[in-house]
ZAMARGU-4260 file (C-alpha; in steps of 0.2 Angstrom, whole numbers, plus 5000, padded with zeros to 4 digits):
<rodrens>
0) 4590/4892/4675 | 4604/4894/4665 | 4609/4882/4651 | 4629/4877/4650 | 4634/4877/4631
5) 4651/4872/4626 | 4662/4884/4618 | 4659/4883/4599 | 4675/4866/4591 | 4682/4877/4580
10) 4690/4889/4595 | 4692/4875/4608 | 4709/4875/4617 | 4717/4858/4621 | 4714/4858/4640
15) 4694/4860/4636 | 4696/4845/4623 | 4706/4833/4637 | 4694/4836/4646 | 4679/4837/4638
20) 4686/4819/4629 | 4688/4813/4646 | 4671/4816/4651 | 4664/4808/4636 | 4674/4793/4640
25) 4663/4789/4658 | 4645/4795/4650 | 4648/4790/4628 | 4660/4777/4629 | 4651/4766/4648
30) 4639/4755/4637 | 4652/4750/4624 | 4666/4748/4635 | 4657/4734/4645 | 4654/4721/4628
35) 4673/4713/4633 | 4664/4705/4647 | 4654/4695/4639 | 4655/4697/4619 | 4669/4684/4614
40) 4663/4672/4625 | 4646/4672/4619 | 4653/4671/4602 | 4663/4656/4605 | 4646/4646/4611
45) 4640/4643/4594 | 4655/4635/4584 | 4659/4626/4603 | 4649/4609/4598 | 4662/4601/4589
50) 4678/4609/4596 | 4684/4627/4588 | 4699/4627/4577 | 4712/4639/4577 | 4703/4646/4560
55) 4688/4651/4568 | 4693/4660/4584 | 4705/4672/4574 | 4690/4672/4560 | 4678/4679/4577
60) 4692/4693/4582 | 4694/4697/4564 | 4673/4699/4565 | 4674/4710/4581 | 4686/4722/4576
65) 4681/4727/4560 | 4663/4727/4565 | 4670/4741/4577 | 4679/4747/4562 | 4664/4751/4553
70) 4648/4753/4561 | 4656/4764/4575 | 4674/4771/4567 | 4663/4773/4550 | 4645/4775/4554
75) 4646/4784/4569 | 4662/4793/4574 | 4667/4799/4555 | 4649/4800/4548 | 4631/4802/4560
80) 4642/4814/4571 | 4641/4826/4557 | 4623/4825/4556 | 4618/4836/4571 | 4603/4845/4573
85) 4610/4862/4579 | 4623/4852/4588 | 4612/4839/4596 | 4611/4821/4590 | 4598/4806/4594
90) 4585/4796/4585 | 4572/4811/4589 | 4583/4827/4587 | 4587/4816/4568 | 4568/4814/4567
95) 4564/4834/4573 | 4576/4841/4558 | 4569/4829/4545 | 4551/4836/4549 | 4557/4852/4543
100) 4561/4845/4526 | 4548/4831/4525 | 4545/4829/4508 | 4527/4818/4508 | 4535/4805/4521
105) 4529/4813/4536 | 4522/4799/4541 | 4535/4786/4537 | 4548/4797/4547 | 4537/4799/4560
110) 4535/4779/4562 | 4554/4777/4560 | 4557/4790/4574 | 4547/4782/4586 | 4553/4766/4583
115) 4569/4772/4586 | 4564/4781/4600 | 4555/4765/4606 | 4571/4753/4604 | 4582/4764/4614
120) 4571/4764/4630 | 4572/4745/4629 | 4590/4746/4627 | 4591/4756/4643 | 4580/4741/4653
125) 4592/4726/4648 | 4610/4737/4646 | 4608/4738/4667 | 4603/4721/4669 | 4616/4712/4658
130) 4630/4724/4662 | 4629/4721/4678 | 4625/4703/4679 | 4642/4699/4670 | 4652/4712/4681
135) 4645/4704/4698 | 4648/4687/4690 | 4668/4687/4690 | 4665/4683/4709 | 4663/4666/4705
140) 4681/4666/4700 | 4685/4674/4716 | 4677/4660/4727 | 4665/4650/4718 | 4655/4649/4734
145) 4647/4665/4730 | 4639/4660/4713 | 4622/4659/4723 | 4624/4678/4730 | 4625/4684/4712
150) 4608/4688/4709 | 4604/4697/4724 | 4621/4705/4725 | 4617/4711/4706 | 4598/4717/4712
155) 4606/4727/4726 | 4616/4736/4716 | 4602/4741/4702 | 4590/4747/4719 | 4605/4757/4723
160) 4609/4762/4707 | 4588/4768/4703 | 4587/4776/4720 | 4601/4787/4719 | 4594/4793/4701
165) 4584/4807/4711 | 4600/4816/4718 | 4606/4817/4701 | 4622/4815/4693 | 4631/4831/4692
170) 4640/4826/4710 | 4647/4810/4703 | 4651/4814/4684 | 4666/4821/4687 | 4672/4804/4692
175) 4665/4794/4678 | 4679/4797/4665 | 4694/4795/4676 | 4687/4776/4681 | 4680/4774/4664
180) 4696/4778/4659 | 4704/4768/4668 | 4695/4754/4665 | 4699/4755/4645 | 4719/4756/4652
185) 4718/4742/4665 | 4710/4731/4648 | 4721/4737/4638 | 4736/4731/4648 | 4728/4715/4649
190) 4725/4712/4631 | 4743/4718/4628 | 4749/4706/4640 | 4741/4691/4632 | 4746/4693/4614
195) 4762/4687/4616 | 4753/4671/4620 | 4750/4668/4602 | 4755/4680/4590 | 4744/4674/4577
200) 4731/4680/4583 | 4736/4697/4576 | 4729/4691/4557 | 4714/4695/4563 | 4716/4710/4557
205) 4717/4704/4540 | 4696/4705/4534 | 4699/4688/4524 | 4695/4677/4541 | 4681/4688/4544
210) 4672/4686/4525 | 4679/4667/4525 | 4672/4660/4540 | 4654/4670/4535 | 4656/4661/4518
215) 4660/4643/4526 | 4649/4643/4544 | 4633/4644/4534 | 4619/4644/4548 | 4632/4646/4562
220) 4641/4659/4556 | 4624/4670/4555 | 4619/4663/4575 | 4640/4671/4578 | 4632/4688/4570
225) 4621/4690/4583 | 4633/4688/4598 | 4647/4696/4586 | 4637/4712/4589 | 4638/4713/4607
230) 4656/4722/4602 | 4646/4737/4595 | 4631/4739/4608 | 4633/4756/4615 | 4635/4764/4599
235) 4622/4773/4597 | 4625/4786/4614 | 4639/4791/4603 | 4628/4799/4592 | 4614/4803/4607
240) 4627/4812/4619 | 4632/4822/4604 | 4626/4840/4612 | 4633/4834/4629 | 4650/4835/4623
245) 4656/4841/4605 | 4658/4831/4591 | 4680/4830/4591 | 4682/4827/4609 | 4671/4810/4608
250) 4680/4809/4592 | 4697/4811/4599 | 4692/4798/4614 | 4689/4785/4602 | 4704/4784/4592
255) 4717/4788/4606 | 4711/4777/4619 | 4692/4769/4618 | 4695/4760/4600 | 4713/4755/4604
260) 4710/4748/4620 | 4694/4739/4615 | 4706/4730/4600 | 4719/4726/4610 | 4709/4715/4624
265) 4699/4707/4612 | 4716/4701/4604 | 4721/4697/4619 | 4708/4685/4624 | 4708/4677/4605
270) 4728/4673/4610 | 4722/4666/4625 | 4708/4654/4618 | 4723/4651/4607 | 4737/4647/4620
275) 4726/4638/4633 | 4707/4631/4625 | 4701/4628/4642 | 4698/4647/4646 | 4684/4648/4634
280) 4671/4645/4648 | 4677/4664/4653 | 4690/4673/4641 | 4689/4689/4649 | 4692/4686/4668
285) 4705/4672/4666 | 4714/4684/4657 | 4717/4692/4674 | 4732/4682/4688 | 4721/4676/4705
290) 4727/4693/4712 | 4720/4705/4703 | 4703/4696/4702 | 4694/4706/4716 | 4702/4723/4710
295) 4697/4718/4690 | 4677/4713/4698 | 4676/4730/4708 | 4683/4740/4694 | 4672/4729/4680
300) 4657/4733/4692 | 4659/4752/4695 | 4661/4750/4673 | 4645/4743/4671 | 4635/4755/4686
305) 4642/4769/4674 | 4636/4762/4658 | 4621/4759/4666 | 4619/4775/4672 | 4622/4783/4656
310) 4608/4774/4648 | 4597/4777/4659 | 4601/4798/4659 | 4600/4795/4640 | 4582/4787/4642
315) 4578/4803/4652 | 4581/4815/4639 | 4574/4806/4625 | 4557/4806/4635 | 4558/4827/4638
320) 4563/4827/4621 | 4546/4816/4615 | 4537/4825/4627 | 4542/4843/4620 | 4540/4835/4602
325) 4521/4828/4607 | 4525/4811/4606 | 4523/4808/4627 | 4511/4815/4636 | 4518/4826/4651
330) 4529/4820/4665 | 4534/4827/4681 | 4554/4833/4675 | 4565/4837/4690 | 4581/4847/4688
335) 4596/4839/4699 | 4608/4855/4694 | 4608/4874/4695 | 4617/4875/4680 | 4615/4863/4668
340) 4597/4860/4663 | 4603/4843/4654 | 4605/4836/4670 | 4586/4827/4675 | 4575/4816/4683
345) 4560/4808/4677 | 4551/4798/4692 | 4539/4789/4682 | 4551/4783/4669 | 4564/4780/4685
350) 4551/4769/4691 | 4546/4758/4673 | 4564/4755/4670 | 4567/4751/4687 | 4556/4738/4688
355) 4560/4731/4669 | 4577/4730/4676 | 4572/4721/4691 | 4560/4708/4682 | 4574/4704/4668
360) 4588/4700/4681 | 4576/4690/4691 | 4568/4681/4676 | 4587/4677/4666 | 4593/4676/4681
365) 4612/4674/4671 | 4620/4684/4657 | 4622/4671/4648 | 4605/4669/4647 | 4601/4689/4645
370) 4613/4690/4631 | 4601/4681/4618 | 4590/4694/4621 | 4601/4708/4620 | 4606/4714/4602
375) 4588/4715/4593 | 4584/4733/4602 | 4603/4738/4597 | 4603/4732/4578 | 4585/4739/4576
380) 4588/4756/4583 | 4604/4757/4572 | 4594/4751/4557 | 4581/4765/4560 | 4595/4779/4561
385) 4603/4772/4543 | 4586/4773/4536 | 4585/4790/4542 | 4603/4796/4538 | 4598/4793/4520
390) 4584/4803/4521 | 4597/4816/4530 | 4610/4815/4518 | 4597/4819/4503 | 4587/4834/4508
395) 4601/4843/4522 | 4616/4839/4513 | 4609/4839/4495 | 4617/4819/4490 | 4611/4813/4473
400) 4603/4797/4475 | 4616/4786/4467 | 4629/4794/4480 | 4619/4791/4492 | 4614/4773/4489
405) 4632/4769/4486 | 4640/4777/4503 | 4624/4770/4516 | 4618/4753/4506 | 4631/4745/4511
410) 4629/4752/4530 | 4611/4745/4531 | 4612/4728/4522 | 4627/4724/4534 | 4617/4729/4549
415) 4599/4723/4542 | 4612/4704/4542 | 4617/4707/4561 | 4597/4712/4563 | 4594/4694/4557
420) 4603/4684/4565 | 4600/4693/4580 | 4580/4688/4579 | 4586/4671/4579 | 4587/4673/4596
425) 4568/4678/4598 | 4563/4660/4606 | 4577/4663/4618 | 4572/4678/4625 | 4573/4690/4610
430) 4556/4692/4610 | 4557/4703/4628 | 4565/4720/4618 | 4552/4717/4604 | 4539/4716/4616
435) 4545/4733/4625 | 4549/4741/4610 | 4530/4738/4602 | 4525/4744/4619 | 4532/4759/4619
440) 4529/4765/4601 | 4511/4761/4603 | 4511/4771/4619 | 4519/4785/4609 | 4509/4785/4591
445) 4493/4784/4602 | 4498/4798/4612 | 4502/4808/4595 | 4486/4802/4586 | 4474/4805/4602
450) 4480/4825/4603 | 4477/4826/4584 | 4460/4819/4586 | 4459/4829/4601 | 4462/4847/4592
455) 4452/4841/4578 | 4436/4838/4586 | 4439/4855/4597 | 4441/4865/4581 | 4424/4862/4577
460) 4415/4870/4591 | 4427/4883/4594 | 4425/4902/4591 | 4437/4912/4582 | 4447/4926/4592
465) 4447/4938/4583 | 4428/4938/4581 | 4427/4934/4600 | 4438/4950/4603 | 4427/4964/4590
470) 4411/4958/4598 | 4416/4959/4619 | 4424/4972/4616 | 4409/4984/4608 | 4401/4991/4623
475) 4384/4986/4629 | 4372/4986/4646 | 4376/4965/4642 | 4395/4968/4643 | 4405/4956/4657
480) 4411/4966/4673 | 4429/4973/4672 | 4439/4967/4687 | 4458/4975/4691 | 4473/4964/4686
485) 4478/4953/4671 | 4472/4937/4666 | 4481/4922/4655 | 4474/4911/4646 | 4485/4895/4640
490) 4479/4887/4625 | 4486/4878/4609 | 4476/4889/4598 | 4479/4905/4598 | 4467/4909/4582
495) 4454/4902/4593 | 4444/4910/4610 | 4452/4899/4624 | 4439/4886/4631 | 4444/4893/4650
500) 4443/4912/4643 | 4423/4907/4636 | 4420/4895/4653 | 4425/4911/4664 | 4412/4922/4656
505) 4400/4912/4656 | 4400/4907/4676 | 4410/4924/4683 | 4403/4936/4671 | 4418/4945/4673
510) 4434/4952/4662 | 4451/4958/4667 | 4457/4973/4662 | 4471/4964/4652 | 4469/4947/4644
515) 4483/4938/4638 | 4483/4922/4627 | 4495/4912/4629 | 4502/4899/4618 | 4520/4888/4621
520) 4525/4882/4605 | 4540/4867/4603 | 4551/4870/4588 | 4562/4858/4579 | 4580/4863/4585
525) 4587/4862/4602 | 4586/4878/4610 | 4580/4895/4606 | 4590/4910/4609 | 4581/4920/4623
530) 4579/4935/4612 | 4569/4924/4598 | 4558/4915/4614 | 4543/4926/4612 | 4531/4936/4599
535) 4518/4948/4605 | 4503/4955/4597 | 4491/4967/4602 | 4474/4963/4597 | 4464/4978/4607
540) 4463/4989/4621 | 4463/4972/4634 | 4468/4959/4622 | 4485/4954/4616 | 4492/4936/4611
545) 4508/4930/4617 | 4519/4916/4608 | 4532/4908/4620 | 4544/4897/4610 | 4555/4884/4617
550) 4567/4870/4608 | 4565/4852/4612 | 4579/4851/4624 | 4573/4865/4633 | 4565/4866/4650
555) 4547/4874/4645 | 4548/4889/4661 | 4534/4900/4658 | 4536/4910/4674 | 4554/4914/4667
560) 4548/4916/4651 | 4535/4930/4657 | 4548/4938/4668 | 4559/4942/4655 | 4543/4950/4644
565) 4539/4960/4655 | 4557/4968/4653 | 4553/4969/4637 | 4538/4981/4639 | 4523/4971/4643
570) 4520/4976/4659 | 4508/4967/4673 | 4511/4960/4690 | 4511/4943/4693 | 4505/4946/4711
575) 4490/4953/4703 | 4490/4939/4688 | 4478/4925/4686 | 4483/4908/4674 | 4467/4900/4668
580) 4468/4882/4663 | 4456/4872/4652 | 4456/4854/4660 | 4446/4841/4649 | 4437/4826/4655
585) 4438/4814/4640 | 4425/4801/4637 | 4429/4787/4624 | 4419/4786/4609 | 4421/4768/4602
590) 4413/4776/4584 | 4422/4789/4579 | 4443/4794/4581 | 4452/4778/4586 | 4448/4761/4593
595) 4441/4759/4608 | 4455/4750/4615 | 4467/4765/4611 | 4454/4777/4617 | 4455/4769/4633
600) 4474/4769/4631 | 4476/4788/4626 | 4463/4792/4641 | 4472/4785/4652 | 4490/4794/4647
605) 4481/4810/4649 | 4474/4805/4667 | 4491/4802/4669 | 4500/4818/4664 | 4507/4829/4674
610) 4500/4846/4681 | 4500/4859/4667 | 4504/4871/4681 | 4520/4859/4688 | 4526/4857/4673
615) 4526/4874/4663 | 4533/4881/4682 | 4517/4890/4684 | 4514/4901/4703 | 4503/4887/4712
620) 4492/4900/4721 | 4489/4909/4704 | 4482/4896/4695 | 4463/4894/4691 | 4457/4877/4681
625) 4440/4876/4672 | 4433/4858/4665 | 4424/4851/4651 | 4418/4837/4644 | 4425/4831/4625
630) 4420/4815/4618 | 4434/4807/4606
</rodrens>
């Protein structure tokens, strides 16, 4: 399986960057190109007790555009883009780079990675949920009799959306940026359109309203904050599709159509509010003559399933990447294109965030109502990748500390603000991405922990290979038989005799005439070149060790991997080859390791991993598994 790598920026001609910039608008720009449905008017909601003055919905346009203008113009576009991990980007491809350079934070890192990691998979259970929700809700514009049907119209959708998953998205990609794209056009033209209705509204690019009214709100002007950052959701897929599609063409589809268009509608509905107070209840679709209601709803909805479905494609590849990085234990991955190994499927994380998904929109049953908890697994996550950037910044770019503290202070302590006032919200539902998030980085640190306990314990009882090797291999009337054909043994130390090699001793009392042991190492970058995927040593006459190599973004093939060896010179037939596996029955040990509870917990990740031989694409009919018991 071949992996589709884009020609390196530098030599890219414009028809590749159209429409490589095309394509990032549908998958990059979906999340943060559906906040116009619901951002403004969930803004307005807090200053709406006693009336809002002309003052304050300039002020809350004059909030909106320059938080785009510096946590996604600033932050993201100009800045994290540049902080790639072999041209990858993500909370874990940030995290994999730092651990090269870890200077005594391992653990601190490690922490802030998962947390990040964690706060992203929550985001990808409530984006499908609220985008949705608000989409299918312009039908009540259409004909109000259908508000009842919104619900189940929305849960129809989300089935449909989660079912499809399987088939993969390489059949409709090609679609997302033209009706992404149009999208941004058709709320551009609408915004435009609207100006005119007070053109006062266009001080809001003047950042005095914005610092003003934060200075005179007090208390309210925090609570806006929180819904003020609905603009910017989405931000952070910027930075995670980075290896998908380059950093200038997401670059250039900002600036010449995402970030206009966004400004322009959220000007448009402030002049609106302005010309007409009585559209508050729903700025964004009154916007729009009764005409073009349907159209705008069908179009909004297509949006929001594309946003959705970029999310949940993201969460897919941050789970191989945890899984390859040992934070997760193994998943069944399924490949949905013949060319482009980025393009997966995950059933059991299909499954949990299709039934979040479901239980949110059944339980908020509104947008309104899923709003308040939207925001607090955004902020955090974007909190956790500033922390980070400084670490970036200091040991991969060589910053002094005062150049570094002056360029990304600034950064945190204005999102650590929109952080706060978005965990006013915990009472209204904002405790449901805190609850997920702790979930899941509990799920991921025990899983980590666990293995590292796991080796630990193993180490002590094993036998070194080397010493394993000089003694089988001096002849005696005790020697093991010697059968034709090759054997492999996996293990994930290679200085130590493989349990299944010692276990097939001991009970076959036989030895193959060649015996390979096999390790699969995970580096920190994305890929390896196939020419760098392996290292071979010959121990003895029968004995060699074999180190496969594989980048986190990579699919871990070992059939593949072996097929290409052998053109290399170490020959064997896999018709006449055996894989033995070592499969370990845990027991929980409530005195030694971890707590019992997380025991239980890691046990039961382990019990729930996949195959060894599914997932490093082993011959099923040449696969041998022998068991033990370990205590942990």
């Amino acid at each position: 399986m071949s992996e589709v790598s884009h020609p390196p920026e530098r030599h890219m001609t414009p028809r590749k960057l159209f429409y490589l910039g095309l394509g990032s608008v549908g998958v990059v720009y979906g999340d943060i190109g559906t906040s116009p449905l619901y951002a403004f008017r969930e803004a307005l909601k807090p200053v709406a007790h006693d009336g809002v003055t002309r003052f304050e919905i300039i002020s809350l346009i004059s909030l909106m555009i320059w938080a785009l203008t510096i946590i996604v113009t600033i932050k993201y576009v100009l800045f994290l883009l540049r902080a790639d991990n072999d041209g990858e980007g993500g909370t874990l491809s940030l995290l994999a780079l730092l651990m090269k350079t870890a200077n005594g934070h391992t653990a601190l890192l490690m922490l802030l990675g998962l947390m990040g990691a964690a706060l992203f998979l929550g985001d990808a259970m409530i984006t499908p949920a609220l985008s949705v929700l608000s989409a299918v809700e312009g039908l009540k514009l259409v004909t109000p009799s259908l508000a009842e049907y919104i619900v189940p119209i929305s849960v129809v959708i989300l089935a449909l959306l989660f079912v499809v998953q399987s088939r993969g998205t390489g059949a409709v990609a090609k679609f997302f940026g033209p009706i992404t794209a149009v999208w941004f056009l058709v709320m551009a033209a609408a915004g435009i359109s609207h100006i005119s209705d007070d053109f006062g509204i266009l001080a809001a690019f003047n950042p005095y309203y914005a610092v003003s009214f934060l200075l005179h709100e007090g208390f309210y002007g925090v609570v806006v904050l929180g819904a003020v950052f609905l603009t910017v959701t989405g931000a952070e897929a910027l930075y995670a599709d980075l290896g998908h599609f380059g950093r200038r063409p997401i670059q250039w589809a900002w600036f010449l159509l995402v970030f206009p268009a966004l400004t322009l509608n959220y000007l448009g509905q402030g002049a609106l509010v302005l010309g007409n107070p009585m559209t508050m209840s729903d700025p964004f679709y009154l916007m729009y003559p009764q005409w073009a209601l349907l159209p705008v709803v069908i179009l909004a909805t297509a949006a929001t399933i594309i946003a959705s479905q970029a999310v949940i494609t993201g969460a897919f590849s941050l789970v191989r990447q945890g899984i390859n990085l040992g934070f997760l234990p193994r998943m069944e991955i399924l490949f949905t294109s013949e060319t482009n190994t980025g393009q997966i499927f995950v059933p059991s994380v299909n499954a949990v965030l299709f039934f979040g998904v479901i239980f949110l929109v059944l339980s908020f049953k509104t947008s309104d109502a899923l709003a308040t908890a939207y925001g607090i697994s955004v902020t955090g996550a974007m909190v956790v990748t500033s922390i980070m950037a400084f670490e970036f910044v200091r040991a991969r770019w060589n910053w002094s500390l005062p150049v570094a503290i002056m360029a990304l202070a600034p950064l945190v302590v204005l999102e650590m603000i929109f952080l706060g006032a978005n965990l006013l919200k915990i009472h209204d539902g904002g405790y449901i991405p805190i609850l997920i998030a702790t979930a899941f980085t509990v799920v991921m640190w025990t899983w980590r922990r666990g293995t590292a306990i796991l080796m630990e314990k193993t180490r002590h009882t094993d036998i070194p290979l080397a010493s394993f090797v000089s003694s089988i291999e001096r002849k005696s009337e005790h020697s093991p038989a010697q059968v034709p054909g090759t054997a492999i043994f996996l293990t994930s130390d290679p200085e130590s005799a493989p349990a299944a090699l010692l276990h097939n001793l001991k009970h076959n009392h036989v030895l193959h005439d060649r015996n390979v042991i096999l390790t699969i190492r995970t580096v920190n970058k994305p890929r390896v070149p196939s020419h760098d995927r392996y290292k071979v040593e010959q121990i003895s006459e029968r004995f060699s060790r074999v180190e496969l190599l594989f980048g986190f973004m990579e699919s871990q093939n070992v059939s593949q991997a072996l097929a290409t060896l052998r053109k290399t010179g170490l020959k064997f037939d896999i018709m006449s080859t055996s894989f033995y596996l070592g499969r370990r029955k845990l027991v929980p040990d409530a005195k030694s390791g971890m707590p019992y509870w997380q025991d239980r917990l890691y046990i039961a990740l382990a019990n729930a991993a996949a195959n060894p031989s599914d997932y490093f694409r082993l011959p099923a009919n040449r696969v041998v598994e022998l068991g033990s018991h370990v205590i942990i």
